[in-house]
C-alpha positions as CSV (number, residue, x, y, z in Angstrom):
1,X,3.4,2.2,5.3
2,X,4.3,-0.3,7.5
3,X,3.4,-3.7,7.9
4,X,1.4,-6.3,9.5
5,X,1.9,-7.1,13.4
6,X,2.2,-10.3,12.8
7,X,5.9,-11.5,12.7
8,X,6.7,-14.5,10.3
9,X,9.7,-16.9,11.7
10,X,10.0,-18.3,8.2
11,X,10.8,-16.9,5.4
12,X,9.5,-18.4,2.3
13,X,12.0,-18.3,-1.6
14,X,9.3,-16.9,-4.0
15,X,10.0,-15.0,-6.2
16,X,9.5,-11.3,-5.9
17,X,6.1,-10.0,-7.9
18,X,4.4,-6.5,-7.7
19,X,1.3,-7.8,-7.8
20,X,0.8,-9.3,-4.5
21,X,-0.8,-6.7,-2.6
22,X,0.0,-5.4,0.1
23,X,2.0,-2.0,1.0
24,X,0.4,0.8,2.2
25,X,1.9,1.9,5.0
26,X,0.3,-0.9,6.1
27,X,1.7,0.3,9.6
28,X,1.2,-3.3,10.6
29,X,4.6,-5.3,11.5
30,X,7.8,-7.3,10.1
31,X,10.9,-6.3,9.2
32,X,12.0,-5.2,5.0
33,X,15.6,-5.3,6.3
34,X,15.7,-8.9,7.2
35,X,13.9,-9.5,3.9
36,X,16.7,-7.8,1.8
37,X,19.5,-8.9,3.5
38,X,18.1,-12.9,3.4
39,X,17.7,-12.0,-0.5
40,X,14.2,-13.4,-0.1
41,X,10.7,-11.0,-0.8
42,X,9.3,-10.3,2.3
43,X,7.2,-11.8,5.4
44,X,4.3,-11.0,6.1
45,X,1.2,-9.6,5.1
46,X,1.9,-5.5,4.5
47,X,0.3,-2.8,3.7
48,X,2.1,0.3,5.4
49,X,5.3,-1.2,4.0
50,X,8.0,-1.6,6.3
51,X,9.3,1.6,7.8
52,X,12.6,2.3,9.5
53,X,12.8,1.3,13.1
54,X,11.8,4.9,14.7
55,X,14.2,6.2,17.6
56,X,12.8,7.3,20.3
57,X,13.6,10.9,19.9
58,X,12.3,10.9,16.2
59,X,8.6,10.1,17.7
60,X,8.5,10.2,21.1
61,X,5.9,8.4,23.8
62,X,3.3,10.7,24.7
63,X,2.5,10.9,28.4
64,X,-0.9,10.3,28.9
65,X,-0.9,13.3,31.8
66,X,0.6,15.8,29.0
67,X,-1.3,18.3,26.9
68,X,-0.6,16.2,23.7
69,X,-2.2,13.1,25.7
70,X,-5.0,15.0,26.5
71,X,-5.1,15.9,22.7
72,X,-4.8,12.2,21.5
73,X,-6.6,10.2,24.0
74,X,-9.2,9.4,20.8
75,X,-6.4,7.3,18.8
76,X,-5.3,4.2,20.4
77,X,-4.5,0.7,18.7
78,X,-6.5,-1.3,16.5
79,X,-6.4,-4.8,16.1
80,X,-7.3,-7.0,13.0
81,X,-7.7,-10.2,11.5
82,X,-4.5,-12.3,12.5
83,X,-3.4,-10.2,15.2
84,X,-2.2,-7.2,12.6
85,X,-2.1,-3.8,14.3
86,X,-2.8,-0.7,13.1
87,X,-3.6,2.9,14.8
88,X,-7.4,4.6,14.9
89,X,-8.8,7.5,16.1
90,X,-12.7,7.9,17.6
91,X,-14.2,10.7,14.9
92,X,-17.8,12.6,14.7
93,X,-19.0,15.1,12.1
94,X,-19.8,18.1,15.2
95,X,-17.6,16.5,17.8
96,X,-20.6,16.4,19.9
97,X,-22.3,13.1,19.4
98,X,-25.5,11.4,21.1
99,X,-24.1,9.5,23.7
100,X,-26.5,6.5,23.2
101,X,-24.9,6.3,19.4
102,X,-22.4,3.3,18.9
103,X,-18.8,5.5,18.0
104,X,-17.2,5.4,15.0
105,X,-13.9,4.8,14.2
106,X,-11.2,6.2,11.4
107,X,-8.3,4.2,10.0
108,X,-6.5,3.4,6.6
109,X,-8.5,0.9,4.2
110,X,-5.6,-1.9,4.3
111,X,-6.2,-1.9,8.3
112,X,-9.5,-3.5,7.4
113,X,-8.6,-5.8,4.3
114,X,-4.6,-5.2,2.9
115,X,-6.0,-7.5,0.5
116,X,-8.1,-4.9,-1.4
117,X,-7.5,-4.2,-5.0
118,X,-7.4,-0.8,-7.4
119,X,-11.3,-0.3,-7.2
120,X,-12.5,-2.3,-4.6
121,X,-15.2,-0.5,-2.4
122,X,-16.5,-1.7,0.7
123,X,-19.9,-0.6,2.6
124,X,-21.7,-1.9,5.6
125,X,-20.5,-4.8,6.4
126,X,-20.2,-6.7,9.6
127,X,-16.5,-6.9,10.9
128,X,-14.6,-10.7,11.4
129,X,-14.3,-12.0,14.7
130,X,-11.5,-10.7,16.7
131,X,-10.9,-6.9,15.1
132,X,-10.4,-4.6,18.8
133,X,-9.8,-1.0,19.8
134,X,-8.2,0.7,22.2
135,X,-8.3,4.5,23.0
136,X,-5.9,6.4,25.0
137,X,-3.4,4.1,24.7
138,X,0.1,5.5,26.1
139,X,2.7,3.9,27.9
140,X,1.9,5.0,31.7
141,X,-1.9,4.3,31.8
142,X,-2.0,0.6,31.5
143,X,-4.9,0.4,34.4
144,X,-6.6,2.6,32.0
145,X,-6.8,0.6,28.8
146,X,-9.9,-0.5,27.5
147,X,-10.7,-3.0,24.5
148,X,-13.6,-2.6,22.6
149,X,-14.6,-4.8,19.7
150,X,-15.3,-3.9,16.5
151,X,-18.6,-4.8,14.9
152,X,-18.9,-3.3,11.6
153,X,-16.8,-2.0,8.4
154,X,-18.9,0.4,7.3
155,X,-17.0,1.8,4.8
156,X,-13.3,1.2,3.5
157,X,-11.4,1.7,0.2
158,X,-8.2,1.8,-1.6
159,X,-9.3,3.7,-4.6
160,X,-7.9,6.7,-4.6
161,X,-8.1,7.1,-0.9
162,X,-6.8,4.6,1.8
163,X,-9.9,5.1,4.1
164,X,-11.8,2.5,6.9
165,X,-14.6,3.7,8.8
166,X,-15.2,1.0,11.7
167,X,-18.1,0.8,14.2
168,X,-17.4,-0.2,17.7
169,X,-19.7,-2.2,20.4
170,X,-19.1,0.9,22.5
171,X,-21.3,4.1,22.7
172,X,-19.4,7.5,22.5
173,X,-21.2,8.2,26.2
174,X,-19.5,4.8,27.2
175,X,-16.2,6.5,25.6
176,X,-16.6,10.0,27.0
177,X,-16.9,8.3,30.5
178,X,-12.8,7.1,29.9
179,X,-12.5,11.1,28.8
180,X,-12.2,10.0,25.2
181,X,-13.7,12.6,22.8
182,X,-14.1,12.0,19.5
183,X,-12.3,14.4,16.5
184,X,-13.7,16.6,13.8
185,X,-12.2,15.9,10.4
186,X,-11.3,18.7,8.6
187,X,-12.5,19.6,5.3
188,X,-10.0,20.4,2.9
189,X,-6.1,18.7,2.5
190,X,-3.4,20.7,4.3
191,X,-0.7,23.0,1.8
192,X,2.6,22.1,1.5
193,X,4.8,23.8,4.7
194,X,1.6,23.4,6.9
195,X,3.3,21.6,10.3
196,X,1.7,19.0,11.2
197,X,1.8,16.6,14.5
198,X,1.4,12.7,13.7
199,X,-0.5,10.4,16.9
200,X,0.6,6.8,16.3
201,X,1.5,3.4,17.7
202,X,4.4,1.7,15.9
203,X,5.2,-1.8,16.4
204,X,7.8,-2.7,13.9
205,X,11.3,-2.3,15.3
206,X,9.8,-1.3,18.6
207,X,10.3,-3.0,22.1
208,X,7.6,-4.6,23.3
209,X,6.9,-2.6,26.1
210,X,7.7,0.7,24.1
211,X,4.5,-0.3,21.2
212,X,2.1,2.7,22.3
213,X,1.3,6.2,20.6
214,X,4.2,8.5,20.0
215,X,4.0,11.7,18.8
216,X,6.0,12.9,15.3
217,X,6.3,16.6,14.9
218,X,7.4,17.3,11.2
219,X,5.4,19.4,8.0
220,X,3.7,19.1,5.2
221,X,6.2,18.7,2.0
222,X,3.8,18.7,-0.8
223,X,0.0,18.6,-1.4
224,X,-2.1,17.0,-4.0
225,X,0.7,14.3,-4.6
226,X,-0.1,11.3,-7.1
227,X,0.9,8.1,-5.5
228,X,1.5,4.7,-6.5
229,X,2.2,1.3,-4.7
230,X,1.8,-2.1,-5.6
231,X,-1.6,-2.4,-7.0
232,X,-2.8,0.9,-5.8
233,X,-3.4,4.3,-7.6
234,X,-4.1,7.4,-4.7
235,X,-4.6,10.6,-5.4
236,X,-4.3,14.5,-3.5
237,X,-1.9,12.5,-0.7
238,X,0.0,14.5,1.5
239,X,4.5,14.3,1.6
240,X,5.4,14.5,4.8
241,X,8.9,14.8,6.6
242,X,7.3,12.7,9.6
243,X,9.7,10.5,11.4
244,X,9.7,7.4,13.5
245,X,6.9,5.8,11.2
246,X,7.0,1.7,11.2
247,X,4.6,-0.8,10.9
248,X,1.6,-0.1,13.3
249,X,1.5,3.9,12.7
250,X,-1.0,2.7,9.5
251,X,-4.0,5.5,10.2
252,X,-2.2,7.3,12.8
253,X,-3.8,10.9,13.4
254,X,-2.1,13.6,11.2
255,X,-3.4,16.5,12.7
256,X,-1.9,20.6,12.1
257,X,0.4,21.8,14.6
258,X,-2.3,23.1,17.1
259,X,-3.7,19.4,17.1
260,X,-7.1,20.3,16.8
261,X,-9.0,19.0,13.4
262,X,-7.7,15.9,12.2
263,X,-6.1,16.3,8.5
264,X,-5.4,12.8,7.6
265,X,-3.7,9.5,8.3
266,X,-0.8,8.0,8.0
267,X,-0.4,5.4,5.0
268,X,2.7,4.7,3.9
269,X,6.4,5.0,3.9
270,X,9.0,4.4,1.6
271,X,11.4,2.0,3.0
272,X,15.2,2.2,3.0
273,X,16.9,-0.6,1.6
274,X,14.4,-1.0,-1.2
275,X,15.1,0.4,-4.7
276,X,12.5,1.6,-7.5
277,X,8.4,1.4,-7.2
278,X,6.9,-1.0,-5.6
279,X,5.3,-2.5,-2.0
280,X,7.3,-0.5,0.4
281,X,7.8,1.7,-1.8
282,X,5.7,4.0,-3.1
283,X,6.2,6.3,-5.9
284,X,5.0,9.9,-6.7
285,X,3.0,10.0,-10.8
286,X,3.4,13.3,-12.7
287,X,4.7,15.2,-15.8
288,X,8.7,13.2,-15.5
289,X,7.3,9.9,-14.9
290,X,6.9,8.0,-11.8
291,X,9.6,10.2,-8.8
292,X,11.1,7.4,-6.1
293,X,10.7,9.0,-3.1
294,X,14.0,9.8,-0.5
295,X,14.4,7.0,2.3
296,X,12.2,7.4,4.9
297,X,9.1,9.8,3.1
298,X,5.9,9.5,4.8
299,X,2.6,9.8,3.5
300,X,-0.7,11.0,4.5
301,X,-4.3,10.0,3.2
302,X,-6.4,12.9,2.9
303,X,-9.7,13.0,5.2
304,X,-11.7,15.5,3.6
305,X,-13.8,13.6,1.2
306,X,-14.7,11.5,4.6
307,X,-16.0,14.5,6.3
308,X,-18.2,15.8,3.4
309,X,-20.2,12.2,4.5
310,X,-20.5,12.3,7.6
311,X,-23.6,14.0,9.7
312,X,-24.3,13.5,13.6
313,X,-25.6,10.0,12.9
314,X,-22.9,8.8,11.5
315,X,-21.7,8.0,7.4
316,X,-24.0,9.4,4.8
317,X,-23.0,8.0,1.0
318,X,-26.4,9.7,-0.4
319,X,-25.7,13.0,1.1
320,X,-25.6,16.1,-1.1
321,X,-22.0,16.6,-1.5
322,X,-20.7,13.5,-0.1
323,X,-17.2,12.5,-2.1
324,X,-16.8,9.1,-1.2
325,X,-17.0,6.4,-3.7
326,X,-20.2,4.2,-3.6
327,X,-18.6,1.6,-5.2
328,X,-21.1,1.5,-7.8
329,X,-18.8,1.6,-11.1
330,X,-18.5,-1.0,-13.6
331,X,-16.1,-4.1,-12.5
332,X,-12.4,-3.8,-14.4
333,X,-10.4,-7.4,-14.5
334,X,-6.9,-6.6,-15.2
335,X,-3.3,-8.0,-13.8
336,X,-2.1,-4.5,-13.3
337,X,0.6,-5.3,-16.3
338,X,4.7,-4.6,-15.5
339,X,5.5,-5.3,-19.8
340,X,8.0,-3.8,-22.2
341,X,7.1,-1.7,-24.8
342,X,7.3,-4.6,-27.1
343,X,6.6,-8.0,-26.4
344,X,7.3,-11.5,-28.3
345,X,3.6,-10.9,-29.6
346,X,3.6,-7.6,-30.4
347,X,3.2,-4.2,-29.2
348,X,2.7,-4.4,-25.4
349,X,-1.3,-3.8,-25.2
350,X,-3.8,-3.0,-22.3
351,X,-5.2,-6.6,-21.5
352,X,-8.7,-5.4,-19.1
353,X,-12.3,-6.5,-19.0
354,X,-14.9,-4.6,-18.5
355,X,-18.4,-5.8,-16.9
356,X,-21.4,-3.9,-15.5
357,X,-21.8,-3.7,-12.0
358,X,-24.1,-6.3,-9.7
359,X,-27.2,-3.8,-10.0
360,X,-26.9,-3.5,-13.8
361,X,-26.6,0.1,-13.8
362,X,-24.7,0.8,-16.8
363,X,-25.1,-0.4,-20.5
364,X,-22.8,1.6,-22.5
365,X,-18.8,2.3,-21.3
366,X,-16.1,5.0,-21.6
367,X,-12.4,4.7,-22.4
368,X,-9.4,7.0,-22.1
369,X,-6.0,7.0,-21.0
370,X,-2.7,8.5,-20.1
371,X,0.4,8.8,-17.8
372,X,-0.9,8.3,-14.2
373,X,-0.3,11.7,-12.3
374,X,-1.0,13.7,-15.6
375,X,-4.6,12.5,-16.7
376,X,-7.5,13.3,-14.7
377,X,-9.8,10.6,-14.9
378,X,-12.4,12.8,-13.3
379,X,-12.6,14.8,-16.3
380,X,-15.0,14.1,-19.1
381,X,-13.1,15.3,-21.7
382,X,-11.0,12.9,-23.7
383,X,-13.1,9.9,-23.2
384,X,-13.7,8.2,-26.7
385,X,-17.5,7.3,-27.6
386,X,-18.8,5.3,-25.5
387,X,-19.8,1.3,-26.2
388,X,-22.3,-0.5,-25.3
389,X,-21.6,-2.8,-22.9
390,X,-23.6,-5.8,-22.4
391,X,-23.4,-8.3,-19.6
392,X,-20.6,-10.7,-21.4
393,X,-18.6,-7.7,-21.0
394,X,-16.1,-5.7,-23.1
395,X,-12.3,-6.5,-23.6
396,X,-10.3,-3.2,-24.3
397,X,-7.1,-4.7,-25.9
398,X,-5.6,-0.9,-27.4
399,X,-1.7,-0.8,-28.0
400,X,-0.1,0.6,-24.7
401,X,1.6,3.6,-25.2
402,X,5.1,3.1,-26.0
403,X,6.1,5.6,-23.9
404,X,8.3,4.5,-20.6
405,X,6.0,5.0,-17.3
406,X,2.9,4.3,-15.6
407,X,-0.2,4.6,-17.3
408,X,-3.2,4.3,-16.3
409,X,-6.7,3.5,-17.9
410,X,-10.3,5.5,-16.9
411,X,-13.0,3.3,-17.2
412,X,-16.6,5.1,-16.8
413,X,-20.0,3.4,-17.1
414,X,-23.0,5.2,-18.6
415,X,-26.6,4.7,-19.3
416,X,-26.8,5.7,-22.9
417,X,-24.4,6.5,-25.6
418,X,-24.4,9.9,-25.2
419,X,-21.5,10.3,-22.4
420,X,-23.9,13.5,-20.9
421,X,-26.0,14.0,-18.2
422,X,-26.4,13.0,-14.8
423,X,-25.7,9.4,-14.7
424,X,-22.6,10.1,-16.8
425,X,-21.8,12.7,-14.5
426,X,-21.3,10.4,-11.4
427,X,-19.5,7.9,-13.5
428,X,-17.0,10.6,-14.4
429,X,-16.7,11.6,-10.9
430,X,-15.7,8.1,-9.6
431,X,-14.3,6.1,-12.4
432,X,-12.8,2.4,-12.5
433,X,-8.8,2.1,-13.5
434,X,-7.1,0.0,-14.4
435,X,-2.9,0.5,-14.8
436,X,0.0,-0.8,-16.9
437,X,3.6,0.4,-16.4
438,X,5.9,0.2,-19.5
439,X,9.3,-0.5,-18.8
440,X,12.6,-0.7,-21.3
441,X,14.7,-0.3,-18.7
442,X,16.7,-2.8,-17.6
443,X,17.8,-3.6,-13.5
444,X,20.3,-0.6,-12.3
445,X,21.7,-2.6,-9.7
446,X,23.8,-5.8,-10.6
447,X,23.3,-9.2,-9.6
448,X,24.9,-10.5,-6.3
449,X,24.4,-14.2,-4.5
450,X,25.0,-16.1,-1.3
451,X,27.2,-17.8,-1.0
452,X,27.5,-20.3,2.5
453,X,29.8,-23.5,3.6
454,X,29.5,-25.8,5.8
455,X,30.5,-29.3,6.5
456,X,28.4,-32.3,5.1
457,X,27.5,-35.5,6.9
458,X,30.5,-37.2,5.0
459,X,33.0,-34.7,6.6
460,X,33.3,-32.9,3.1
461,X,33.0,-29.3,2.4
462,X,30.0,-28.2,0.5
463,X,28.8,-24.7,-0.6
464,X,25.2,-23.1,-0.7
465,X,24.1,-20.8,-2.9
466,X,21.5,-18.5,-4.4
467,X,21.1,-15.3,-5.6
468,X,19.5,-12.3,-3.9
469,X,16.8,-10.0,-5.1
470,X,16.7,-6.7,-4.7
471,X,12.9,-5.3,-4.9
472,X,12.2,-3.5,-7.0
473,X,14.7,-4.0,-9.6
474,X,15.7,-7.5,-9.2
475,X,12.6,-9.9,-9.0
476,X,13.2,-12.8,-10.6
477,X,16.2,-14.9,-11.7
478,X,17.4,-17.3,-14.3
479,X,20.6,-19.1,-13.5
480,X,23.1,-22.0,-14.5
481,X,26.4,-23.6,-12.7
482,X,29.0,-25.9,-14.0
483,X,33.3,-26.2,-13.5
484,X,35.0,-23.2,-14.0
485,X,36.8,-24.6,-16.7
486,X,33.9,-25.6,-19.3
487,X,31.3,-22.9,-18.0
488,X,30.2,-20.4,-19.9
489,X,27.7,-17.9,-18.7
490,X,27.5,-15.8,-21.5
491,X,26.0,-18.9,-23.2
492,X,22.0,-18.5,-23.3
493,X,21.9,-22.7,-23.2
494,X,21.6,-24.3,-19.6
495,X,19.4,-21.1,-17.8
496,X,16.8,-22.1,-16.2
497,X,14.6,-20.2,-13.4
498,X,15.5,-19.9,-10.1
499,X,12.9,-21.2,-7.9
500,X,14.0,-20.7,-4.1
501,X,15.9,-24.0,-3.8
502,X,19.6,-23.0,-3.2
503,X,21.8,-25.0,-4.7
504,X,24.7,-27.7,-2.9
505,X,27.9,-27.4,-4.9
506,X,30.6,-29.8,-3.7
507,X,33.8,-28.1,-3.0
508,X,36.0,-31.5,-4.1
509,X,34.4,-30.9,-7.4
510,X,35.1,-27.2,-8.0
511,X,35.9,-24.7,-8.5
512,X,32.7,-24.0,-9.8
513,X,31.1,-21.0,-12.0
514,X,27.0,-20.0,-11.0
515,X,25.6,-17.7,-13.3
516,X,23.1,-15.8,-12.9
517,X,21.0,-13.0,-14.5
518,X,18.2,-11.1,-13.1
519,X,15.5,-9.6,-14.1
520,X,12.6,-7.1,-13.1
521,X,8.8,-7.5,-13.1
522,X,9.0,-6.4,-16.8
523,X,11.1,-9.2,-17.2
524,X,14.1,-6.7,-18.3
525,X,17.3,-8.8,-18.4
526,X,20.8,-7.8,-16.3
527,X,24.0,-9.0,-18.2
528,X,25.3,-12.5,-17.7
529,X,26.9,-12.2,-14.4
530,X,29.4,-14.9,-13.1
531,X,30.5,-16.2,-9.9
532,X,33.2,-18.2,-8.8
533,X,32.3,-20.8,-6.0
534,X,35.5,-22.3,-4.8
């Protein structure tokens, strides 16, 4: 969803790539417009991708004094590495904890690391300096406001969920005397038209003084969604009409309209102004392809598999029926590949490596793939014979399919060649992936540039200029400038790439032609575009 809290004065020229992380709704802080409209990437670290700035009467503050306070004084504002902000809530598995017990915290996975990739699982581990909490936080009880650190991750995930699980210096009895009670999690998703009511704390596009939990009332829109952003591949995520979501409202409290179990969290929006898939924009996997969302489309993480782990001492991965991820699958290496179907080399192929995981547990390996959305990796049927895989590792190098959309590779570890039994059986149920999208399709927006004067120290009139990307669909650029007279952009000799300097054209010279042609992270070409600098 949204982004990181922290706000970036500069803006750095890169070029725009797909695979930096970051995206989720990564409710954390800094503005996609300003991005787009400077014709730059984007600043900041995200992970809730930038949202719209939210009016006030799309999520409203909640009064601490109203009966929707009283039902949210468990989510309040969490604080990570760098100062990024996020929203939490305080959970238990009965809702009646021992008061001595430290309390437990639930958030998205990016509010603990955005920097987490496709199968990266992380358990028990002690929290950087600096991560905070704060329940009940609303606008009108500032005397009330309480930080407590956080100590521990103790678990948090981006594969197929967007999940953190945080353990806080404070004791629920130490919470329950600021009449902060934790929630129960429910255990299943929500249907599609189920209405829903959304606790968070936006920050991006929000006054200073106006950054506490609001409340969205909106509905489910679908169920069981397959999602896709930047590196990431979620599944059985929630479409919601929620409004007023912006960096910060990462892991606000989705709750059903009577606001008693919590249903899931918030993780991501897509953001207007950007075009295609990509951070910031999350797409839905299924039967057509990848589906761009509408402007503004929220989504929700599911909670459910979280519940099935938790007792009333806290997370439980060895529990009978617990549906987290252990993170104990083989390690997959792989770029997460933007290619055409058919490359200078060849046919476009699956470039991943595959290695066993740091307790050695499996010696043979499982392949099979298909279009993200449609193939259930979770199924063992269609998995070719296994290999054995050795500690050097296997390379799975197969032709892609030439077939335009995301596809995604299942990658299960096994103890024997015999893909049965049950160490197969919890391979299957939490594979690795890997993903490659296959794209023939070239940009759908044209090129454009800026293009700036201004006086130089000589008196004389100079121009600036650069062209503008347009994530998703415009990443890169090649470009060229000469006279008018003797320039030729449809000409392939004299590109070169762009790399963030803009170039000084001197107006006494002109006029002058800049050429320019763009490209997408599949490195599909626009036309030749020209521009006259004069």
């Amino acid at each position: 969803m949204p982004q990181s809290a922290r706000q970036r004065s500069t803006i750095k020229e890169i070029a725009v790539r797909d695979v930096v992380p970051p995206a989720r709704i990564r409710l954390l802080a800094a503005s996609a417009a300003a991005l787009i409209t400077a014709g730059t990437l984007w600043a900041g670290p995200a992970h809730a991708t930038d949202g719209p700035a939210p009016r006030d009467h799309d999520a409203p503050l909640i009064d601490a004094g109203s009966a929707d306070g009283l039902r949210f004084r468990a989510s309040g504002r969490l604080v990570g590495g760098g100062g990024t902000t996020c929203t939490a809530t305080v959970v238990h598995a009965t809702g009646k904890p021992d008061p001595a017990r430290k309390a437990l915290i639930l958030s998205n996975g990016h509010c603990a690391d955005d920097s987490m990739r496709t199968n990266d699982v992380v358990v028990d581990q002690p929290a950087p300096d600096g991560w905070s909490f704060t329940p009940a936080f609303f606008h009108d009880n500032a005397a009330e406001h309480r930080k407590f650190t956080v100590e521990r991750v103790v678990y948090a995930t981006m594969k197929d969920i967007d999940v953190s699980l945080l353990q806080l210096s404070a004791t629920y009895g130490e919470l329950a005397a600021l009449k902060v009670t934790p929630r129960t999690l429910a255990d299943r998703p929500v249907a599609a038209g189920t209405p829903l009511r959304a606790a968070h704390a936006p920050t991006d596009g929000v006054e200073e003084d106006k950054r506490f939990l609001r409340l969205s009332t909106c509905r489910a829109t679908a169920a069981a969604v397959s999602l896709h952003e930047s590196s990431w591949l979620w599944r059985d995520f929630t479409r919601t009409d929620c409004l007023g979501i912006s960096g910060g409202s990462s892991g606000g409290a989705v709750t059903t309209a009577d606001g008693t179990r919590l249903v899931g969290l918030l993780n991501t929006v897509a953001t207007p102004g950007y075009l295609g898939c990509g951070l910031g924009r999350p797409c839905e996997g299924g039967p057509a392809g990848l589906v761009v969302p509408k402007d503004g489309t929220a989504y929700a993480t599911p909670v459910d598999a979280v519940a099935s782990c938790l007792d009333g001492t806290g997370l439980r991965l060895h529990r009978t029926g617990c549906r987290l991820d252990r993170g104990e699958q083989v390690t997959v290496e792989s770029p997460g590949q933007h290619t055409r179907s058919h490359t200078p080399q060849g046919p476009a192929r699956w470039d991943a490596r595959v290695t066993p995981d740091k307790a050695g547990r499996h010696t043979y390996v499982a392949f099979k793939s298909g279009l993200f959305g449609v193939t259930d990796c979770t199924s063992p049927q269609g998995y070719g014979r296994p290999q054995r895989l050795t500690a050097a590792g296997v390379d799975h190098k197969d032709p892609l399919p030439p077939r335009e959309g995301l596809h995604v590779l299942c990658v299960a570890g096994g103890p024997d060649g015999t893909a049965h039994g049950p160490g197969w059986a919890a391979s299957f149920a939490h594979p690795s992936y890997a993903w490659a999208r296959v794209d023939d399709t070239p940009p759908t927006v044209a090129p454009t540039v800026d293009i700036r004067s201004f006086e130089g120290e000589d008196g004389g009139k100079r121009f600036w200029v650069r062209p503008v990307y347009a994530p998703w669909e415009i990443t890169s650029y090649k470009v060229k400038y000469g006279p008018k007279a003797g320039t030729d952009c449809a000409a392939p000799e004299g590109y070169r790439p762009f790399l963030g300097v803009p170039t000084t054209l001197e107006a006494a010279k002109g006029p002058w032609t800049y050429c320019v042609i763009g490209y997408d992270n599949a490195e599909n070409p626009t036309p030749p575009t020209p521009f006259t600098v004069a």
